[in-house]
C-alpha positions in Angstrom: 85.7 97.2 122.0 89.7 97.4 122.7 89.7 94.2 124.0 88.1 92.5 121.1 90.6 95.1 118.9 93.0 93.1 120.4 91.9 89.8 120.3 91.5 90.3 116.1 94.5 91.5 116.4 96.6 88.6 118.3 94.7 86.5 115.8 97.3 84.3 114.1 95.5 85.2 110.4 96.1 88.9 110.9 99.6 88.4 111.3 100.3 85.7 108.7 98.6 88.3 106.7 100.8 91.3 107.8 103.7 89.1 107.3 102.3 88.4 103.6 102.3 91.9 102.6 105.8 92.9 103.9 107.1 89.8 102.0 105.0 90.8 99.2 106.3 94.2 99.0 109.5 93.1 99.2 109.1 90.1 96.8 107.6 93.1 93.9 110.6 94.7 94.1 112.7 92.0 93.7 110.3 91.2 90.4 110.1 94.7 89.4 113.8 94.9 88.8 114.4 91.8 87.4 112.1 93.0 84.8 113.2 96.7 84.6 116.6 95.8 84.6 117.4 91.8 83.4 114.1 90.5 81.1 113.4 94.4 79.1 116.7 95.2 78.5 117.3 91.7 76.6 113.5 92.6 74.7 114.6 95.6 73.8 118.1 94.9 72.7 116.0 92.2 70.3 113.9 94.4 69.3 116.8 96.6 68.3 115.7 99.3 70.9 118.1 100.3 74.4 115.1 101.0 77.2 111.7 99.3 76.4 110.0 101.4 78.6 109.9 103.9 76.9 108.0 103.0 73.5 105.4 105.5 73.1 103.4 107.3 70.2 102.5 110.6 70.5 98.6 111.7 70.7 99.0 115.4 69.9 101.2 117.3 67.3 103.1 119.4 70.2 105.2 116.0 71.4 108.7 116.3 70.0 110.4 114.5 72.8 112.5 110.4 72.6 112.4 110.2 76.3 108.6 108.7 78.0 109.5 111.5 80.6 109.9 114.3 78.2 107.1 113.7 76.1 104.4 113.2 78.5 105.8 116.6 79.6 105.0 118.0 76.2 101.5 116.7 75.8 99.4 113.3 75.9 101.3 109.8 74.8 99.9 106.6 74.5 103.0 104.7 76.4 102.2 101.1 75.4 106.0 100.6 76.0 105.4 101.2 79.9 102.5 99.4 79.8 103.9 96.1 78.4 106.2 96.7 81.4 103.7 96.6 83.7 101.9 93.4 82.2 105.1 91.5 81.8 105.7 92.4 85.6 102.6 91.0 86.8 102.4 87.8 84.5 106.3 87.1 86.3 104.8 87.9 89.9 101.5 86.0 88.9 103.7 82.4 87.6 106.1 82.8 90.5 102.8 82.5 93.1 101.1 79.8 90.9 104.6 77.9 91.5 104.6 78.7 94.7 101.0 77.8 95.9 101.1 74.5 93.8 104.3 73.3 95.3 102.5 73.9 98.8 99.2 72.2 97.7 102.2 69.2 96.7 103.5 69.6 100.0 100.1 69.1 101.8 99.5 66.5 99.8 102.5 64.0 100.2 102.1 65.0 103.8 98.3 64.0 104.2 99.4 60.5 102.0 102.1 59.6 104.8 100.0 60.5 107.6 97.3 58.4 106.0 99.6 55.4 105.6 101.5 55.5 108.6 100.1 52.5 110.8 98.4 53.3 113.6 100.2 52.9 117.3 99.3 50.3 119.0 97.1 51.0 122.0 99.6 51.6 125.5 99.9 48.5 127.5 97.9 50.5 130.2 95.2 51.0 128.1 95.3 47.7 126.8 95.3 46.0 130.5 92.4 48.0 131.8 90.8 46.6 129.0 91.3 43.6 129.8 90.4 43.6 133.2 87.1 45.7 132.2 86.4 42.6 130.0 87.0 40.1 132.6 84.8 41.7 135.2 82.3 42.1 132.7 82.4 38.0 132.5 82.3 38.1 136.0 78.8 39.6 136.6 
């Protein structure tokens, strides 16, 4: 059981994919602050509000508060500002990997259209003289 723990392991997939998800990780926080701190701040400033994030309305009488922070502190908020957040955040992430996968699939493609019209290589003179004699022996008999 180790050994084939080990073998699924080695396997090149389980890598790539381990590799993925570090890049991943890394990539989200890359996207999440270019939201959080380039794309939001430039909505909200249009909007004619400073943090975006923090658009909320209040479900219960008790909530006093400006800050998202304080007033989910003070009782239940429906924070449709952080949501939006979150949604712009993943449509970003989500159009980056279309770009990404299509410009791959592009890749493979031009690729797979040279290899098919590359001509193909002439046979090696070895090959083609043992042919030959093979067809002149076969006269022969």
């Amino acid at each position: 059981m180790l050994n084939e723990f080990k073998a699924f392991i080695a396997r090149g997939n389980v890598m790539d994919l381990a590799v993925g998800i570090i890049i991943g990780g890394a990539f989200t926080l890359i996207v999440n602050s270019l939201v959080n701190d380039i794309i939001m701040p430039i909505v909200g400033a249009i909007i004619g509000s400073i943090d975006f994030s923090n658009f909320f309305i209040p479900l219960s009488s008790t909530v006093t508060a400006t800050s998202l922070a304080a007033a989910r502190e003070q009782g239940a908020v429906f924070a449709y500002g952080n949501f939006l957040t979150v949604v712009l955040n993943f449509l970003i992430l989500a159009w980056i990997i279309f770009l990404l996968v299509k410009g791959v699939n592009n890749m493979r493609a031009t690729l797979e259209k040279q290899k098919e019209a590359e001509p193909a290589a002439p046979p090696a003179q070895d090959v083609q003289l043992l042919t030959e004699i093979r067809d002149l022996l076969k006269q022969r008999a």
